[in-house]
C-alpha positions as CSV (number, residue, x, y, z in Angstrom):
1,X,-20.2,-2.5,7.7
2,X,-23.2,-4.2,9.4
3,X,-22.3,-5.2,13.1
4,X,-22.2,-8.7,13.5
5,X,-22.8,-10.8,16.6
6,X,-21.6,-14.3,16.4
7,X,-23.9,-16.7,17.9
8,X,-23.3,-19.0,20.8
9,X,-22.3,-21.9,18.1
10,X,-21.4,-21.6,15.2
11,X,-23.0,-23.5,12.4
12,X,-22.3,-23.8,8.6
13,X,-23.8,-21.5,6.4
14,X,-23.7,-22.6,2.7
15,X,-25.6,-19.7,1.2
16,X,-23.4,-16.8,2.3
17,X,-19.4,-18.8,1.4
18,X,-19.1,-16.4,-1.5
19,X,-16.8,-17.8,-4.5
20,X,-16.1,-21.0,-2.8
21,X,-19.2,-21.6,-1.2
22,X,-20.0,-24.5,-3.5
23,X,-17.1,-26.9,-2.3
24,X,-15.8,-25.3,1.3
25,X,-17.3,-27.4,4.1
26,X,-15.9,-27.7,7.9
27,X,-15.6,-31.4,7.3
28,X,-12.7,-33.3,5.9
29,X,-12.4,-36.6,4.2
30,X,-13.4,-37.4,0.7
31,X,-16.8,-36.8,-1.0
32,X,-16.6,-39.2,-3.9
33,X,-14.8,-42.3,-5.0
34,X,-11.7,-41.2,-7.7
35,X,-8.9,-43.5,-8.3
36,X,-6.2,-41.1,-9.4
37,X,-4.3,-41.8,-12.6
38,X,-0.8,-43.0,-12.2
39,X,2.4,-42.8,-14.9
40,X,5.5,-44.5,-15.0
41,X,7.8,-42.5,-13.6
42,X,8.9,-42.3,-9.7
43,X,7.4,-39.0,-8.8
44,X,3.4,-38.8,-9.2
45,X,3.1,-35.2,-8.8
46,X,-1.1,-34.0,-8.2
47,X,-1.5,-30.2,-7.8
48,X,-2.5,-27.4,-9.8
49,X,-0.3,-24.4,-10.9
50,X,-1.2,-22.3,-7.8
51,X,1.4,-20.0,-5.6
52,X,1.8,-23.6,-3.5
53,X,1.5,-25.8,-6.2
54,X,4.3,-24.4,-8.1
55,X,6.4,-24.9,-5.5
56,X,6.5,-28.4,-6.3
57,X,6.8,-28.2,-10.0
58,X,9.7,-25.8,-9.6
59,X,11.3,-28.2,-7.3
60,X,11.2,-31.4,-9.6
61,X,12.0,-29.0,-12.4
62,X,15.0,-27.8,-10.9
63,X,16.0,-30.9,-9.9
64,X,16.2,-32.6,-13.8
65,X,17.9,-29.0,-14.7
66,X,20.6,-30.2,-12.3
67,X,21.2,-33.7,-13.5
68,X,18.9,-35.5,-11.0
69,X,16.8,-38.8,-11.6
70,X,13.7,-36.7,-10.8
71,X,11.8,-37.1,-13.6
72,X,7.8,-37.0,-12.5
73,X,4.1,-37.3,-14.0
74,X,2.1,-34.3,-13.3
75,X,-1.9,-34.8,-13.1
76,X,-4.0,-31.7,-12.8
77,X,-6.4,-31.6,-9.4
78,X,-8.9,-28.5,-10.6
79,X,-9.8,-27.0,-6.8
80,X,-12.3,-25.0,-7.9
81,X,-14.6,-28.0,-9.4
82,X,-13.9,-29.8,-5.7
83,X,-11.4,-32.9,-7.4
84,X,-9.4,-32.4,-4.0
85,X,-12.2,-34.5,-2.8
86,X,-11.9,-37.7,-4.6
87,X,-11.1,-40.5,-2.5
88,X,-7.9,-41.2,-4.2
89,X,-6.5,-37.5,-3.5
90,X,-7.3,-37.5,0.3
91,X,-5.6,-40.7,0.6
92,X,-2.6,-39.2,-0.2
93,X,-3.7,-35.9,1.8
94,X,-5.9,-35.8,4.2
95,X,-6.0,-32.1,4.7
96,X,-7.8,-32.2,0.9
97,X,-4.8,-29.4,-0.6
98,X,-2.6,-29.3,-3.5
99,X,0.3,-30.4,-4.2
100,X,0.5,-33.9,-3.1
101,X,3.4,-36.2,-4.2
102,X,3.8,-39.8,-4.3
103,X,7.3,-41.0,-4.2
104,X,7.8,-44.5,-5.5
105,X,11.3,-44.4,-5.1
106,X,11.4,-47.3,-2.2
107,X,10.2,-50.7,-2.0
108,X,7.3,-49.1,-0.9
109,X,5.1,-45.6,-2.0
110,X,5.2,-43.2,0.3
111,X,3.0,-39.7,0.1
112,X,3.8,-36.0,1.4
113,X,1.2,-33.4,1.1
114,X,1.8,-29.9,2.5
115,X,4.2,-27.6,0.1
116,X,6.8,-26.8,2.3
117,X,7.1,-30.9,3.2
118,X,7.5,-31.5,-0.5
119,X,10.2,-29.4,-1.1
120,X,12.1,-30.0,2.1
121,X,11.7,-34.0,1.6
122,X,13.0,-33.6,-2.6
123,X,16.2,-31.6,-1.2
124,X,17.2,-34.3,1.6
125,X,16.7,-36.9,-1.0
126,X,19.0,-35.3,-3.6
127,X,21.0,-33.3,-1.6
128,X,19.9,-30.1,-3.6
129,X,18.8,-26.6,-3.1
130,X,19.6,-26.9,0.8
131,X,22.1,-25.7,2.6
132,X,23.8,-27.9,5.9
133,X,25.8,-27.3,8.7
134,X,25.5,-23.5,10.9
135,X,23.7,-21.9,7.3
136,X,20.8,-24.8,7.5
137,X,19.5,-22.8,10.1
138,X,19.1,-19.9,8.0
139,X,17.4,-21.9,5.2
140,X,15.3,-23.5,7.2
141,X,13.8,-20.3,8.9
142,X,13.1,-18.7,5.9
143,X,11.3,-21.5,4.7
144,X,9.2,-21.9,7.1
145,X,8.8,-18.0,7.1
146,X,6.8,-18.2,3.6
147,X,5.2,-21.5,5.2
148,X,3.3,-19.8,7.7
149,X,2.5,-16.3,6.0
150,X,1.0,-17.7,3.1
151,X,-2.4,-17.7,4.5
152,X,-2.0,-14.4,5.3
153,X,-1.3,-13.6,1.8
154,X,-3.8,-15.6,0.2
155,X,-6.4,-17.0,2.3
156,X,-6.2,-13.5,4.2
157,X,-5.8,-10.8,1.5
158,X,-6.1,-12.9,-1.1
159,X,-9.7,-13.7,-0.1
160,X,-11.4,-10.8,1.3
161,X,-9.6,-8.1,-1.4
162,X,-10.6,-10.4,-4.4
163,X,-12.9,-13.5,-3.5
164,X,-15.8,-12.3,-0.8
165,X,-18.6,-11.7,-1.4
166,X,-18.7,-8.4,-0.6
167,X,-15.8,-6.1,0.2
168,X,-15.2,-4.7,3.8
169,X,-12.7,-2.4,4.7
170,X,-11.7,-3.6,8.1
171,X,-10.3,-7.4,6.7
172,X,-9.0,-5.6,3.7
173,X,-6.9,-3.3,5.6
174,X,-5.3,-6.0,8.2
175,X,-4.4,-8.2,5.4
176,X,-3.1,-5.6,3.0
177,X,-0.7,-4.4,5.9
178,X,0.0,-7.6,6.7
179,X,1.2,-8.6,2.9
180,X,2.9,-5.2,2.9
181,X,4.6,-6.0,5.9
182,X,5.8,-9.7,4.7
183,X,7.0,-7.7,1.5
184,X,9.2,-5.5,3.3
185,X,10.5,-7.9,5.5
186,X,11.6,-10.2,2.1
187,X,12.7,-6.1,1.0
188,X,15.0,-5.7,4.0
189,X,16.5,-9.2,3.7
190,X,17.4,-9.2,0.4
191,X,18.5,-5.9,0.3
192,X,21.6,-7.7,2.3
193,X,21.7,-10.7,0.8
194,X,21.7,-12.8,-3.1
195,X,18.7,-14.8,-1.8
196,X,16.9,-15.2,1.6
197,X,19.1,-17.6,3.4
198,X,22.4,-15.4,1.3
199,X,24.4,-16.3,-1.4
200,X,22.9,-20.0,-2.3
201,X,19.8,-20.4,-4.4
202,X,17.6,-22.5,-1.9
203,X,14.0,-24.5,-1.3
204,X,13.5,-21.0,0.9
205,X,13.5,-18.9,-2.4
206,X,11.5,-21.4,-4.7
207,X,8.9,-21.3,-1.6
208,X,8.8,-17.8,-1.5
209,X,9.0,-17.2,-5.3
210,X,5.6,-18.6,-5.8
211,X,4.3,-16.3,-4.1
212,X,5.8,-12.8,-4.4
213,X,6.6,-13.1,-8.2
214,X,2.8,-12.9,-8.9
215,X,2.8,-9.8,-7.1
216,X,5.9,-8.4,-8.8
217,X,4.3,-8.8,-12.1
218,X,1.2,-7.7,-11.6
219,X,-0.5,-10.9,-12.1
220,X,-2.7,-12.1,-9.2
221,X,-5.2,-10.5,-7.0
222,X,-7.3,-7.8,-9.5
223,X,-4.5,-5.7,-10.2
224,X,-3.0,-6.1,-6.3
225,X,0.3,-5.1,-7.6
226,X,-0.7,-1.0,-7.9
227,X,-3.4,-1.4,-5.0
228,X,-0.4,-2.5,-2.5
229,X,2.7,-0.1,-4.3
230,X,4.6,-3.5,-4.8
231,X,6.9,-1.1,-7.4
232,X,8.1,0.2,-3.5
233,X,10.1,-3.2,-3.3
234,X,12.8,-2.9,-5.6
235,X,14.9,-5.7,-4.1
236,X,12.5,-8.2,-4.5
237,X,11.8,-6.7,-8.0
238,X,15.5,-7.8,-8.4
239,X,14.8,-11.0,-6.7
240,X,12.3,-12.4,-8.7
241,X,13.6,-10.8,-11.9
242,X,16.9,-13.1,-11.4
243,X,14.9,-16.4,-10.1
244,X,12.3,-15.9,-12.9
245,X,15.1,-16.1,-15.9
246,X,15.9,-19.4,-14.4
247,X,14.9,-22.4,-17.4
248,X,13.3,-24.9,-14.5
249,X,11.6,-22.0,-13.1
250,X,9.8,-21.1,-16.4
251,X,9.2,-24.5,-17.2
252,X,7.7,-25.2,-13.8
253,X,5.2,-21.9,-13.9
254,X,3.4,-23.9,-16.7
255,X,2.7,-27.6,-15.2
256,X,-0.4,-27.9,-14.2
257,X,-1.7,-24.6,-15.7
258,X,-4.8,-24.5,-17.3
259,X,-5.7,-20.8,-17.7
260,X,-5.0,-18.1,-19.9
261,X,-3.2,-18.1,-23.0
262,X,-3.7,-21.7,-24.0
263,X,0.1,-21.9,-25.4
264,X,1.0,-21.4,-22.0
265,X,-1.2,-23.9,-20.5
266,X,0.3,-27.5,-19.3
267,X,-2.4,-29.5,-18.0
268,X,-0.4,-33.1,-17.5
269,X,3.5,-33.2,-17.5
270,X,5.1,-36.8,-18.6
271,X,8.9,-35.7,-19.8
272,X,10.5,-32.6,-21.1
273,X,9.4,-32.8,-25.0
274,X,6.0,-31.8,-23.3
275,X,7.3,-27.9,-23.2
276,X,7.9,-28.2,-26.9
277,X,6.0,-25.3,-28.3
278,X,5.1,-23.7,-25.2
279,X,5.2,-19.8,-23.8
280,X,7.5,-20.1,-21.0
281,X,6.5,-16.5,-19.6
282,X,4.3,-15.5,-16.9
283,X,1.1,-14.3,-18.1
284,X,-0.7,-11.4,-17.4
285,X,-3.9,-10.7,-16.1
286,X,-6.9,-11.1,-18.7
């Protein structure tokens, strides 16, 4: 690896952003003017079937598997063609990310943006997939566990293993241990317990589903599952074997979808005879 010097300030350079080089700018706000489309339910769901935006889709799912009046529209934002910067999408997050949800449930819309706020706001409002009193603690730690390593899995390993433009070893190795760590730390946890926050099903386990079932399977990252021995974690294997069997967690995988098999694809979500003919299994890698 070349030795770099960084410079006295830093400026933006376009030409060397690799993969995402074409939308990633250190400016936020929006770029062009978008009205989003809107459906009739209460829930206006805009994300993409991502690690974090099946969070969300998981969430609602769940919720209508449990009898809740959570039924949603779910509009695809494609990232990687920049629709995070219509105007319509930042005025419901600023930070530009998916998922964002409106919730016309009051006399007034309100939005949330950030994952993590979506499905902590969804299980106060129903009173689902949270746990109260001395074990809310618990839940809420855990959550907010998966919260804050997700950039270390994705925008940290994630990026420099699969999306730079050239491959370094130093970057490589301090986010692979770092996954490896996270993935041992889930290990040890739920090698003691049902699920993270013990023997209730939570928003902590849907948050760090998203992410780690990927890995399990073998289906994210150029075939990161053998590069970082994610077969060594056999209690998350049992983890996300028993959460992945789960109908509203199939179901949600698929909203928003719009790669591979096109049976398993879901590109807008209006009610539940949308699934009707649909591959409710996680894909694998093409």
């Amino acid at each position: 690896m070349s030795q770099y010097t960084p410079p006295k300030v830093w400026t933006h350079d376009a030409e060397n952003g690799g993969r995402f080089a074409n939308i990633n700018r250190p400016t936020a706000g929006a770029r062009e003017d978008k009205v989003l489309p809107a459906g009739q339910h209460k829930f206006q769901l805009h994300s993409l079937a991502t690690p974090n935006g099946v969070k969300a889709t998981i969430m609602l799912e769940e919720l209508l598997e449990a009898g809740h009046a959570a039924e949603y529209d779910a509009y695809t934002i494609n990232i990687g063609e920049g629709e995070q910067f219509g105007s319509g999408f930042v005025a419901i997050n600023p930070n530009s990310k998916i998922p964002a949800l409106v919730d016309r449930t009051g006399e007034a819309p309100i939005r949330v943006f950030e994952s993590g706020a979506i499905l902590l706001h969804l299980a106060e409002k129903f009173d689902a997939f949270q746990l109260t009193g001395p074990k809310r603690a618990e839940m809420l730690s855990w959550l907010f566990w998966q919260i804050g390593s997700a950039p270390f899995i994705g925008g940290g390993f994630g990026h420099f293993y699969a999306y730079a433009p050239e491959k370094f070893e130093y970057p490589i190795n301090r986010y692979a241990m770092e996954t490896k760590r996270l993935f041992s730390v889930a290990d040890e946890r739920l090698g003691e317990a049902r699920f993270l926050a013990g023997d209730d099903y939570t928003i902590a386990d849907i948050a760090a589903f998203a992410w780690m079932a990927p890995f399990v399977e073998g289906n994210i990252y150029e075939d990161a599952k053998t590069f970082l021995s994610i077969d060594e974690y056999e209690n998350v294997a049992r983890w996300v074997g028993e959460i992945g069997k789960r109908p509203a967690v199939k179901r949600g995988r698929i909203v928003n979808k719009v790669w591979g098999d096109e049976n398993s694809q879901l590109r807008e979500r209006h009610s539940a005879a949308d699934f009707e003919g649909k591959v409710l299994e996680p894909s694998k890698p093409e």
